[in-house]
C-alpha positions as a printed NumPy array, in Angstrom:
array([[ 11.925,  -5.508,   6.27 ],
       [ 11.441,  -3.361,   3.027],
       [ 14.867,  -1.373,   4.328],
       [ 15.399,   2.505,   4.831],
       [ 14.455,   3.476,   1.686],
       [ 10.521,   2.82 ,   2.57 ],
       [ 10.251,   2.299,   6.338],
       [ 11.369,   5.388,   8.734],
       [ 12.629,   5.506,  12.239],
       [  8.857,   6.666,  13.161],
       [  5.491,   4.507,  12.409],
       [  4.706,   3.423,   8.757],
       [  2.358,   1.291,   8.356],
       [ -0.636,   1.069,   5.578],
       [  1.113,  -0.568,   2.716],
       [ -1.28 ,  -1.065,  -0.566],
       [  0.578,  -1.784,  -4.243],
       [ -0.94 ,  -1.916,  -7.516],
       [ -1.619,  -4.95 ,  -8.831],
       [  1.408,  -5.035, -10.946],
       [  3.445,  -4.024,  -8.413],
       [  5.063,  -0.878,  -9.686],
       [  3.732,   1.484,  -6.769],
       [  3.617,   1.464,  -3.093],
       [  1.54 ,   3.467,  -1.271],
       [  1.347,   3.737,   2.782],
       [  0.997,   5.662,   5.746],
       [  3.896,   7.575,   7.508],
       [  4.434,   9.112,  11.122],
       [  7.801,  10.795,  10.126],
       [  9.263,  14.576,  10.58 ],
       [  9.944,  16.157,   7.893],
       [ 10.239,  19.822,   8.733],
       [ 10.152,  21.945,  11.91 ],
       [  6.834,  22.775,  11.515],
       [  4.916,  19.222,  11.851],
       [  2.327,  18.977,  14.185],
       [  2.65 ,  16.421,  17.04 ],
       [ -0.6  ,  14.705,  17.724],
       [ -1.651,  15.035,  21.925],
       [ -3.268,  11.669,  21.37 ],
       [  0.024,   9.551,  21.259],
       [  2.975,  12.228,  20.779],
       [  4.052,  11.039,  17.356],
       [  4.103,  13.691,  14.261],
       [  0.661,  13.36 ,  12.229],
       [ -0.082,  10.885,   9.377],
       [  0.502,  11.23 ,   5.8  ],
       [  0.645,   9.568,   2.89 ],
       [  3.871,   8.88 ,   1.108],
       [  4.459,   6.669,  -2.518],
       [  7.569,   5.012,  -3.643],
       [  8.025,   2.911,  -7.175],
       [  9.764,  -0.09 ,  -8.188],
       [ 13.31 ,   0.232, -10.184],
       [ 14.787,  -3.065, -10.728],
       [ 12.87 ,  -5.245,  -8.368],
       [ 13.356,  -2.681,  -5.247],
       [ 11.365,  -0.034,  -3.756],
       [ 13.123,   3.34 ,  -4.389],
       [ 12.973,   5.903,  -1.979],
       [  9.614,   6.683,  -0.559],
       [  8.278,  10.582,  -1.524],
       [  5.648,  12.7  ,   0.209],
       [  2.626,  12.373,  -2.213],
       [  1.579,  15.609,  -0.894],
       [ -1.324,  18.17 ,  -1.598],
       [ -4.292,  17.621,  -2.253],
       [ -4.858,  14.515,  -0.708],
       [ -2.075,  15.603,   2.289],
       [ -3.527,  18.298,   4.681],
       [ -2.607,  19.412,   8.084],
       [ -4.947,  16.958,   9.82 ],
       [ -4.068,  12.587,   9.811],
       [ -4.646,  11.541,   6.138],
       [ -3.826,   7.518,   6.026],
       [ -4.484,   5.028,   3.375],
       [ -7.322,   3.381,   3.36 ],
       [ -7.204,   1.51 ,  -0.066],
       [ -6.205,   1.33 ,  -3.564],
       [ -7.255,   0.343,  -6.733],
       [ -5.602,  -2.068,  -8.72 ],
       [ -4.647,  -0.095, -11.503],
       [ -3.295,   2.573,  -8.903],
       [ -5.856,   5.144, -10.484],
       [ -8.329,   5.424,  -7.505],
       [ -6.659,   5.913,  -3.816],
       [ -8.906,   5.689,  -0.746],
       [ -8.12 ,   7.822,   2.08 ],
       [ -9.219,   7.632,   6.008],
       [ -9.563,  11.131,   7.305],
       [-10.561,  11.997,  11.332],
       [-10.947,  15.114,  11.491],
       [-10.865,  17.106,  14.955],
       [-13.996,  17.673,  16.799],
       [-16.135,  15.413,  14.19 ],
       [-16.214,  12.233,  15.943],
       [-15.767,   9.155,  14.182],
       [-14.102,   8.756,  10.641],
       [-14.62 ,   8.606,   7.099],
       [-13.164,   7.335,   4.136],
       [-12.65 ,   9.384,   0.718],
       [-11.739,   8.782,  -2.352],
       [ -9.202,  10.319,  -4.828],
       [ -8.733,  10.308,  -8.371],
       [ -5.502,  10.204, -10.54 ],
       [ -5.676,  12.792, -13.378],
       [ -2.685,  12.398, -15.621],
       [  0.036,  12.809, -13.233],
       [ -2.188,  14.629, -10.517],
       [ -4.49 ,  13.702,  -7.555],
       [ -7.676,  15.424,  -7.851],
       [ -8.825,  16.685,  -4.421],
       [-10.5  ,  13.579,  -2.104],
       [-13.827,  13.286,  -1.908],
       [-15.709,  12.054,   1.04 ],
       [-17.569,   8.561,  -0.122],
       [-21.51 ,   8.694,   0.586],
       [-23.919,   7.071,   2.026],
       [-24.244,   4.117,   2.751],
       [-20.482,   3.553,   3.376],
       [-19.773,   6.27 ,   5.329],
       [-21.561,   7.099,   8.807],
       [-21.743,   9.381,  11.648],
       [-19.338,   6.18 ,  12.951],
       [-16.107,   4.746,  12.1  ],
       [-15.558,   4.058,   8.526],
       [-11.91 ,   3.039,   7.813],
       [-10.509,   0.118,   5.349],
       [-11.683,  -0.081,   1.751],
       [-10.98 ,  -2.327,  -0.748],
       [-12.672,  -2.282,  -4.742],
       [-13.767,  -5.165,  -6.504],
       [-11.406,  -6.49 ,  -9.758],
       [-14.387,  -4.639, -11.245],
       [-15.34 ,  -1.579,  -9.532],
       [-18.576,  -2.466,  -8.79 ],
       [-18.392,  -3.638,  -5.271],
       [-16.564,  -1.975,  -2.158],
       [-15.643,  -4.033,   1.068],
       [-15.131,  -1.593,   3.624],
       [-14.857,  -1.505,   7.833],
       [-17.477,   0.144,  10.036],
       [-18.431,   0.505,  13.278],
       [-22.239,   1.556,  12.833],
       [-24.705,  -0.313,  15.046],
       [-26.571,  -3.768,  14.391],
       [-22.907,  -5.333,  13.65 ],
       [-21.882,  -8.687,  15.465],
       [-19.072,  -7.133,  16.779],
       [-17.234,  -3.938,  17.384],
       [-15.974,  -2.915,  13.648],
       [-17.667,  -5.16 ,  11.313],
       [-17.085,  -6.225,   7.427],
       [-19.491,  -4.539,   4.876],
       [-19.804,  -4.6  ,   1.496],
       [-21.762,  -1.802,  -0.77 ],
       [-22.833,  -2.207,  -4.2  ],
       [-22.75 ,  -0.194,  -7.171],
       [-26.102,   0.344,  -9.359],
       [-26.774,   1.148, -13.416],
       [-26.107,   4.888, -12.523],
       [-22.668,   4.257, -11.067],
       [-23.953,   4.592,  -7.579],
       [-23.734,   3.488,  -4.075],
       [-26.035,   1.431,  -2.444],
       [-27.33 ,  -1.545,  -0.482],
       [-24.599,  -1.842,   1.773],
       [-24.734,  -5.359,   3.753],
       [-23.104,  -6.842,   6.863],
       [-21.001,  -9.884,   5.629],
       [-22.705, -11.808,   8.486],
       [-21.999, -14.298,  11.623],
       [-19.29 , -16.74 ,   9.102],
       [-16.938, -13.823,   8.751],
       [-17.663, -11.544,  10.993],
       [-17.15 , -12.319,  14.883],
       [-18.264, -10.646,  18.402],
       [-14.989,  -9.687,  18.562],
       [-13.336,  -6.766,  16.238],
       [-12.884,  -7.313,  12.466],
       [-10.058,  -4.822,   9.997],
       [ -7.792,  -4.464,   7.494],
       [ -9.697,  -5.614,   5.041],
       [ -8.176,  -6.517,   1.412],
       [-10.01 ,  -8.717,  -1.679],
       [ -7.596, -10.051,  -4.092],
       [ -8.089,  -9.28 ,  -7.98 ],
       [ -9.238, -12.73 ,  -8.159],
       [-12.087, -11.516,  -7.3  ],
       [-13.425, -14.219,  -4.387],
       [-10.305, -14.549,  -2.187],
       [-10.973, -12.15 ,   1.164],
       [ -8.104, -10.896,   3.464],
       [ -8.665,  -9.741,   6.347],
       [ -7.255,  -9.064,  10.546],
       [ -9.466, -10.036,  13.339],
       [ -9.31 , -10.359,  17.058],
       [-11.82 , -13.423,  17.039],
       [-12.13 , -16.655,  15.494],
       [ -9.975, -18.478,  17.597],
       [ -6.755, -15.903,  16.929],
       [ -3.268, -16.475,  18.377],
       [ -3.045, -13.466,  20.2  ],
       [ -4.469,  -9.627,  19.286],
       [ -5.202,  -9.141,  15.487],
       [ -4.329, -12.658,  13.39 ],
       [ -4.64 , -12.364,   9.546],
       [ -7.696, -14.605,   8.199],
       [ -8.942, -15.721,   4.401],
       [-12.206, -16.784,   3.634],
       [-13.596, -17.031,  -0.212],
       [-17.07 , -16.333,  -1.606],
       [-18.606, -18.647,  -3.019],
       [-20.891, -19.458,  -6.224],
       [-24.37 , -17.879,  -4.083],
       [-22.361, -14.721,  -2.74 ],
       [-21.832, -16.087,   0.524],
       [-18.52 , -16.842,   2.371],
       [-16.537, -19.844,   3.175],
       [-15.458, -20.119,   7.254],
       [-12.693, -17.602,   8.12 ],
       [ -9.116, -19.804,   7.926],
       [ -6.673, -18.76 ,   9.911],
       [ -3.136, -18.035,   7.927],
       [ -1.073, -19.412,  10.838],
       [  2.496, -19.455,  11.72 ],
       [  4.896, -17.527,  10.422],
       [  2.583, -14.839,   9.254],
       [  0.504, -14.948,  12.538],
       [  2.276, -14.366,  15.985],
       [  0.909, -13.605,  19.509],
       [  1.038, -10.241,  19.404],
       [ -1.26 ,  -8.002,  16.534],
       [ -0.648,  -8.94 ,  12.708],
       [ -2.268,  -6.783,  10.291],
       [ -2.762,  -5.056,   6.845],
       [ -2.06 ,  -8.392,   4.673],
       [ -1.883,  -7.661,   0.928],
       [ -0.961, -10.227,  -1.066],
       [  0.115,  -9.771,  -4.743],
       [ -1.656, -11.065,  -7.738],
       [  0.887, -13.747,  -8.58 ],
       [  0.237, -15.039,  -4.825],
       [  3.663, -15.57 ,  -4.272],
       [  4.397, -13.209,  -1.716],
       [  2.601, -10.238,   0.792],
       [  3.293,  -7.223,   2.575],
       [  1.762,  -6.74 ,   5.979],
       [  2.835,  -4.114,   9.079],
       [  4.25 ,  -5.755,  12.578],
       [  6.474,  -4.745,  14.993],
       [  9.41 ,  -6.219,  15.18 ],
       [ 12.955,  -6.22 ,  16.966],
       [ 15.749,  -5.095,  14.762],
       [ 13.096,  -2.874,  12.592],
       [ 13.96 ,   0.675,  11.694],
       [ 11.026,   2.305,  13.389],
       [  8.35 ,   1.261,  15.658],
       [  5.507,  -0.079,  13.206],
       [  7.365,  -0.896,   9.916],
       [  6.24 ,  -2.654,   6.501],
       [  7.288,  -5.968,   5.692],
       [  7.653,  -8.723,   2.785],
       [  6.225, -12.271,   2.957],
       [  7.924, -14.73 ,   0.26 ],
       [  6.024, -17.346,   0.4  ],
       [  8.285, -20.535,   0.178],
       [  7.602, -23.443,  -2.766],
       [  8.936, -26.442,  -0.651],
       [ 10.854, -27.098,   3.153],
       [ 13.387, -24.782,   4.   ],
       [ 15.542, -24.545,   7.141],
       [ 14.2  , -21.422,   9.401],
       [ 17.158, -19.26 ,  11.163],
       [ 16.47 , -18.785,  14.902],
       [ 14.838, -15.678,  14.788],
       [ 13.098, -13.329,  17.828],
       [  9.444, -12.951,  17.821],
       [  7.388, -10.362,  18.494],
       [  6.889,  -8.71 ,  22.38 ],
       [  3.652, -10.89 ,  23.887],
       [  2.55 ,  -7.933,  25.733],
       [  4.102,  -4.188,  24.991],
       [  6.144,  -4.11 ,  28.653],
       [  8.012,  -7.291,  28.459],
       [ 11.331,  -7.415,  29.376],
       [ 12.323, -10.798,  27.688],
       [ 11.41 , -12.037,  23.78 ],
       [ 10.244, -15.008,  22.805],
       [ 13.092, -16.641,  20.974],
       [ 11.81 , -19.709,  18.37 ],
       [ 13.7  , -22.822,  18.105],
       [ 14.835, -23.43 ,  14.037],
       [ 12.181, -25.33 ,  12.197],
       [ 11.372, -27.116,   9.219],
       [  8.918, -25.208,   7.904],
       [  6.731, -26.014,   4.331],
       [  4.345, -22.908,   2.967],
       [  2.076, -23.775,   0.006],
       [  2.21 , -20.94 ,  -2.231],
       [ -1.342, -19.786,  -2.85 ],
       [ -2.544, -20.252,  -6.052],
       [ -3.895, -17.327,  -7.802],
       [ -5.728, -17.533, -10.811],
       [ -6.15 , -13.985, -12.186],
       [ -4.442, -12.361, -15.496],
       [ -3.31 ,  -8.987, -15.879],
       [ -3.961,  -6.945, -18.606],
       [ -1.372,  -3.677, -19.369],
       [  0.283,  -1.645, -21.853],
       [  0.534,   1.758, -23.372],
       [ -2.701,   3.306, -25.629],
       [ -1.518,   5.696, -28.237],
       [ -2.455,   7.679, -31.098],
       [ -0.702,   5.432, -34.232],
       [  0.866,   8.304, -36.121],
       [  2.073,  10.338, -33.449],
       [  2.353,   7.908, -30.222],
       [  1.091,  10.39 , -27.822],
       [ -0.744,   8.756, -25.039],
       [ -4.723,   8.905, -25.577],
       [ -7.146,   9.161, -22.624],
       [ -9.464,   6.449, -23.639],
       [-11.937,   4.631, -22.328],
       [-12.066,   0.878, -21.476],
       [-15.105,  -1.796, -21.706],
       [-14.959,  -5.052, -20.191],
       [-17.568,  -7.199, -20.942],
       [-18.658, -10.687, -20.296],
       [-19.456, -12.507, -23.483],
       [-21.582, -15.369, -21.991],
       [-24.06 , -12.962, -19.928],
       [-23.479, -10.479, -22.819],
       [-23.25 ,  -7.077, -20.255],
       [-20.784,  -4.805, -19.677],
       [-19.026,  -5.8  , -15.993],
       [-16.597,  -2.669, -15.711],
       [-15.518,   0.417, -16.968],
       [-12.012,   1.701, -17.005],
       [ -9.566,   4.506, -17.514],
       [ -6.473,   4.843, -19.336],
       [ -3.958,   7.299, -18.093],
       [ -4.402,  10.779, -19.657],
       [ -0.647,  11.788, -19.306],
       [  1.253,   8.363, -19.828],
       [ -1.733,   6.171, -21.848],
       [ -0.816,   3.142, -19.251],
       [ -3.546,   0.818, -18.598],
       [ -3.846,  -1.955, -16.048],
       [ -7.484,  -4.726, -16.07 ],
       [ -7.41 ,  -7.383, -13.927],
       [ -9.161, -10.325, -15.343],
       [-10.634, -13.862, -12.905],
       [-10.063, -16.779, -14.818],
       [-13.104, -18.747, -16.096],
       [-14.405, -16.425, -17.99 ],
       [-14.673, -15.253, -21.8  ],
       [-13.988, -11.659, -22.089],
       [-14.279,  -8.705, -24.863],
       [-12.483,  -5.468, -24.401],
       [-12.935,  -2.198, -26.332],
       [-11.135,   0.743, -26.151],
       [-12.352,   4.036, -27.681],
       [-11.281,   7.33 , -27.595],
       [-13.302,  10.63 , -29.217],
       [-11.892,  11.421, -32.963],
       [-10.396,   7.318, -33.063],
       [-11.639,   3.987, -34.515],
       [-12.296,   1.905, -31.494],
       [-10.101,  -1.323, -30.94 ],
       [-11.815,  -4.829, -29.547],
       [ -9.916,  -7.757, -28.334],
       [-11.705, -10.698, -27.303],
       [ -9.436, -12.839, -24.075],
       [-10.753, -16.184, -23.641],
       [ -9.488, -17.642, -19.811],
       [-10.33 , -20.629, -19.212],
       [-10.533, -21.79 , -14.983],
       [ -7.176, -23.975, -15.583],
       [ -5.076, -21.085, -16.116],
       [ -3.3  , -19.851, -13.418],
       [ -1.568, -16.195, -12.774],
       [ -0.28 , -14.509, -16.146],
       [  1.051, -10.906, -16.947],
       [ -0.605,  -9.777, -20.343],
       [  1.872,  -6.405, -22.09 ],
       [ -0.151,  -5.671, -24.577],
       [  0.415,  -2.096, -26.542],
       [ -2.378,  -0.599, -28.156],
       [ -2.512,   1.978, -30.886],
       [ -5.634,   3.77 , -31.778],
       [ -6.36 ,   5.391, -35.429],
       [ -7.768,   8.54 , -36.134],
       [-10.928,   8.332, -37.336],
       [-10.897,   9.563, -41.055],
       [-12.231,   7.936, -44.181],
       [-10.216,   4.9  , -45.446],
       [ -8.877,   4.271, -41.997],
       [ -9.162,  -0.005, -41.21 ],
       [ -9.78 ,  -2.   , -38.024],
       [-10.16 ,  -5.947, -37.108],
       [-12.599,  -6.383, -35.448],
       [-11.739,  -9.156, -32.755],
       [-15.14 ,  -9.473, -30.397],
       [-17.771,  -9.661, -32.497],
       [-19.535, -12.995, -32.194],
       [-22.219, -14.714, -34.232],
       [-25.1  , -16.982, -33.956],
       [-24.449, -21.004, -35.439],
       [-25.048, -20.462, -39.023],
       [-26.187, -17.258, -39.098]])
């Protein structure tokens, strides 16, 4: 349990961190003044948002992340980017029907107001989990629109040359069941799916799957996760970090704080001895709990191969942070993959980049030289944490840069 300091004696649930794992951003049910609104629906307070950052390996206290993107009606995450700049929001708004998902920018230290996404993600139906591509250009999302296999369905919607929406498509029979699929989340490896469904053979209510695209775009066969993570009852909202070597995911538990509350997954590197332990209610009205007898229990760590990319971008002479722009481009097909943001109040930065691939970055910035790094990662390497600080000159005659991604024919 991720202790009082981010779960609540009400509901919180929702939990999405960026990819470095500094911030943590979920849903809450909790009071906080007199004058919060108890939904008729289910007679707990209405949703918000809250955010709470690492110090020293723990999540500090949790903080309302307030207006714009709170408003007196249910606002609940939805998704997040990995660089924590872009935070998707599932409204419902009374009277409407269905629901939507929007999308809100970070502006310095600010959230810009949400705005509803277009068509073809959203519909006069229900639109609710998104989750962004390692490079912006593709967004899995869950809808309940007609011509599905099931109830809510897996879609994905692609972005075109004018930074667009379009051609959304059903992820089809492999990954999608006649049953209800949710909570869906794609690692920044760029291929590895997570996601909760209440078919493919599940233990009990919602079990967590993982499936993978492959080389053609299509998907490998949904795999369940199993035991520990899966139980009888509903298990849901699986986000696993970049390093792979552990998750958070929501469940209800005994001994929690609250009623829905977030916890961590460390995944284990060998056997270890399990502590009897109580599971989860099988149906909400039981009066017993399944208790499980102590195991030996070996978890393969999942392998992630995926390197992150952060630091600072400042001005050289006087280190304020610079709003600049970052390319990432794929040397072998030669085309610009995905265009970033640095922050405009701190300068942070944060790229995720898949291994196998050869990479050149440039950052530019009106008024400074632009700076190019070329990043080489080969398929063999694993998970690695790049820091690398970047400062940007003015641009002003007699003013030098290396150039570090500019490549050249054999012999030419």
């Amino acid at each position: 349990n991720l202790g009082p300091k981010v779960n609540s004696p009400y509901s919180d649930y929702g939990a999405f961190f960026t990819s470095d794992e500094s911030y943590l951003f979920f849903t809450s049910r909790r009071k906080r003044t007199e004058k919060d609104k108890i939904s008729r629906y289910d007679s707990q307070y209405y949703e918000d948002i809250y955010i709470s950052q690492k110090n020293n390996k723990n999540w500090g206290n949790a903080i309302n992340i307030g207006r714009p993107i709170n408003t007196e009606n249910h606002d609940a995450t939805a998704g997040l980017s990995n660089d924590g700049q872009k935070l998707f929001v599932f409204r419902n708004k009374k009277g409407k029907g269905g629901g939507d998902i929007y999308v809100s920018n970070l502006k310095g230290d600010r959230w810009k107001r949400a705005k509803k996404l277009p068509k073809p993600i959203n519909t006069k139906y229900h639109e609710t989990t998104a989750s962004l591509s390692f490079d912006g250009r593709v967004l899995y999302f869950i809808s309940e629109r007609p011509g599905g296999y099931g109830g809510r369905d897996i879609y994905r919607a692609f972005k075109n040359s004018d930074q667009k929406w379009e051609r959304a498509e059903n992820l089809g029979l492999i990954v999608n069941s006649e049953f209800d699929e949710d909570f869906i989340f794609v690692h920044p490896d760029g291929k590895t799916l997570y996601f909760s469904s209440k078919g493919h053979n599940s233990m009990g209510g919602y079990d967590i799957f993982v499936t993978e695209m492959l080389n053609n775009g299509s998907f490998s066969k949904p795999k369940n996760l199993g035991f520990p993570i899966n139980s009888p009852g509903d298990d849901v909202e699986f986000r696993l970090s970049a390093r792979g070597d552990r998750a958070l995911y929501t469940s209800v538990r005994p001994g929690g704080i609250g009623e829905k509350d977030i916890y961590q997954i460390q995944f284990l590197s060998g056997g270890k001895s399990m502590v009897t332990t109580t599971e989860d209610k099988l149906i909400s009205d039981a009066e017993e709990l399944v208790v499980e007898e102590e195991i030996e229990l070996e978890v393969k760590l999942p392998e992630k191969k995926v390197t992150i990319l952060k630091g600072t971008i400042k001005d050289e002479l006087t280190s304020e942070p610079i709003d600049a722009s970052i390319e990432l481009v794929d040397n072998e097909k030669k085309e610009v993959i995905a265009t970033f943001s640095s922050n405009s109040n701190s300068g942070t930065y944060l790229v995720c980049l898949p291994s196998g691939k050869n990479y050149g970055i440039s950052i530019s910035a009106p008024g400074f030289l632009f700076h190019s790094e070329n990043l080489d990662i080969p398929m063999s390497i694993g998970y690695q944490e790049i820091l690398k600080d970047i400062n940007l000159k003015k641009l002003e005659v007699g003013s030098k840069i290396v150039l570090k991604n500019i490549f050249f024919d054999y012999d030419k």
